[in-house]
C-alpha positions as CSV (number, residue, x, y, z in Angstrom):
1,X,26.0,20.5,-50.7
2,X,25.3,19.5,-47.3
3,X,23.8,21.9,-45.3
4,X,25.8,23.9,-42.8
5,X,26.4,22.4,-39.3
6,X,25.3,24.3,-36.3
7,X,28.1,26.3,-34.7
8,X,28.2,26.3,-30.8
9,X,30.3,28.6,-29.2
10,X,31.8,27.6,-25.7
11,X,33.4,29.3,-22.4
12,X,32.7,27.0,-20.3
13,X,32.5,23.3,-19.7
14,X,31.5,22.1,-22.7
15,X,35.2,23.1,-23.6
16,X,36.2,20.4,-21.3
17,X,37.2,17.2,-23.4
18,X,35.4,14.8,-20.4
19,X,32.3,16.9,-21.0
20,X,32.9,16.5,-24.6
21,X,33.2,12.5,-24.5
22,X,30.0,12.9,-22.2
23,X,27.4,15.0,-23.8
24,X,28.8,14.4,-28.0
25,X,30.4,10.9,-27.8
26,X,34.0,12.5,-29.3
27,X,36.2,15.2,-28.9
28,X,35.4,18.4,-30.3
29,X,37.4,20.6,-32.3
30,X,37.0,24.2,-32.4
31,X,38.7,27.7,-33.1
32,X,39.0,30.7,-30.6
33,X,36.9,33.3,-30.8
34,X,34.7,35.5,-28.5
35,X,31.1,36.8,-28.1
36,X,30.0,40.2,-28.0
37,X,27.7,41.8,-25.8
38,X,28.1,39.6,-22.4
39,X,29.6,39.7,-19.3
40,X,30.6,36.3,-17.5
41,X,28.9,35.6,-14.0
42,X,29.4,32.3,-12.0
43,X,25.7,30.5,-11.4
44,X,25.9,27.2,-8.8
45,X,24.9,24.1,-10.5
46,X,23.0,21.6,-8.6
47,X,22.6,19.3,-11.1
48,X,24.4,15.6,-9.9
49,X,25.2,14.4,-13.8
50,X,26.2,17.7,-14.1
51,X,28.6,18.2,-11.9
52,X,29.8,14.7,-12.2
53,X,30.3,15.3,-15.6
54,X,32.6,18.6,-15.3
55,X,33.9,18.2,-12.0
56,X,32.6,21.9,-11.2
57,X,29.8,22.8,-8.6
58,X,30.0,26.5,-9.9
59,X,29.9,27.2,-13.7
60,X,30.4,30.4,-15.4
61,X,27.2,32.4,-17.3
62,X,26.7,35.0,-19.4
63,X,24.8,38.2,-19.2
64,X,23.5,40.1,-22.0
65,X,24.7,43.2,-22.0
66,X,24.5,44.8,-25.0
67,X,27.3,46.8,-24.9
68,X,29.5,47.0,-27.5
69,X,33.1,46.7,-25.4
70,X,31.8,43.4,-23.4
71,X,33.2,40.6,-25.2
72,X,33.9,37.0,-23.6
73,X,36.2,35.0,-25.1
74,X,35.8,30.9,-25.8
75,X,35.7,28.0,-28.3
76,X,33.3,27.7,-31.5
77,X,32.5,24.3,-32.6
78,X,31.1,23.1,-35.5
79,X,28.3,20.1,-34.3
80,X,25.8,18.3,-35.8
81,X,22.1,19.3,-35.2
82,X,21.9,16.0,-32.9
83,X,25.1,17.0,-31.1
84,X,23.2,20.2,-30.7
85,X,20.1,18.4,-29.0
86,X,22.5,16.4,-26.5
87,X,24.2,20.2,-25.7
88,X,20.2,21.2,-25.1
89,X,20.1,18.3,-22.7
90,X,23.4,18.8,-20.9
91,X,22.6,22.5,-19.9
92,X,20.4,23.1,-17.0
93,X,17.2,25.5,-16.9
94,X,19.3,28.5,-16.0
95,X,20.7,28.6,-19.2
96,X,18.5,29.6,-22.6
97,X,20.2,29.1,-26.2
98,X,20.4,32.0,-28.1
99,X,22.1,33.1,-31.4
100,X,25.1,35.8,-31.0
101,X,27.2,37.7,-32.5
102,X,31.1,36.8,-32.7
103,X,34.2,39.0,-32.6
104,X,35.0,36.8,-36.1
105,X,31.9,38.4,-37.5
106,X,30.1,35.2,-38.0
107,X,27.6,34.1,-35.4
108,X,26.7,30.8,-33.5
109,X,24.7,29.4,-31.0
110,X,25.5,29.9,-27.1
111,X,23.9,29.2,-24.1
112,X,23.9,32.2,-21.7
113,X,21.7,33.3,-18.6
114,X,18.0,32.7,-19.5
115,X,17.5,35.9,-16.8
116,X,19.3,38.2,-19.0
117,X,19.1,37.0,-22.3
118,X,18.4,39.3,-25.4
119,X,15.4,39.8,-26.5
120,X,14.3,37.7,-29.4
121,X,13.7,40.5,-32.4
């Protein structure tokens, strides 16, 4: 079988369908779900292809936490591992990739602040 595609969970632009087209080429689809853990802070993008791409001068970010009642709720989407390299390049420096946990029990990649992200372990 082929092997699994990368899961990306979402709760913020890239759940935006004109994001979407930009960064993947298509439109996404995805199930809710929520990470646990975070708390959601706003960070200011100054990014221009950014912004132009969501619209959004200010986009939400998330906090490691650690505690078990924080959970932020979003999108998971399964992507391919090239899809996963464009969502690399759409993010900007504030944000670091990590693998979390999901309400769900499975887990998937999210991009979260790179200032308060766990600790790799």
């Amino acid at each position: 079988p082929p092997p699994p595609m990368p899961s990306l969970f979402s709760y913020g632009t890239l759940q935006q369908e004109e994001v979407q087209m930009a960064t993947f080429g298509r439109k996404l689809v995805g199930h809710s779900d929520a990470i646990l853990g975070f708390e959601q802070s706003m960070i200011a993008i100054d990014d221009a292809a950014v912004v132009a791409a969501s619209g959004k001068t200010h986009h939400p970010i998330e906090k490691f936490s650690g505690a078990p009642g924080h959970q932020v709720g979003g999108t998971v989407f399964h992507i391919t591992d090239t899809e996963l390299a464009n969502a690399d390049a759409y993010e900007v420096a504030a944000y670091k990739r990590v693998n979390a946990d999901l309400a769900s029990g499975a887990q998937a990649w999210v991009y979260v602040d790179a200032r308060h992200a766990p600790t790799e372990g």
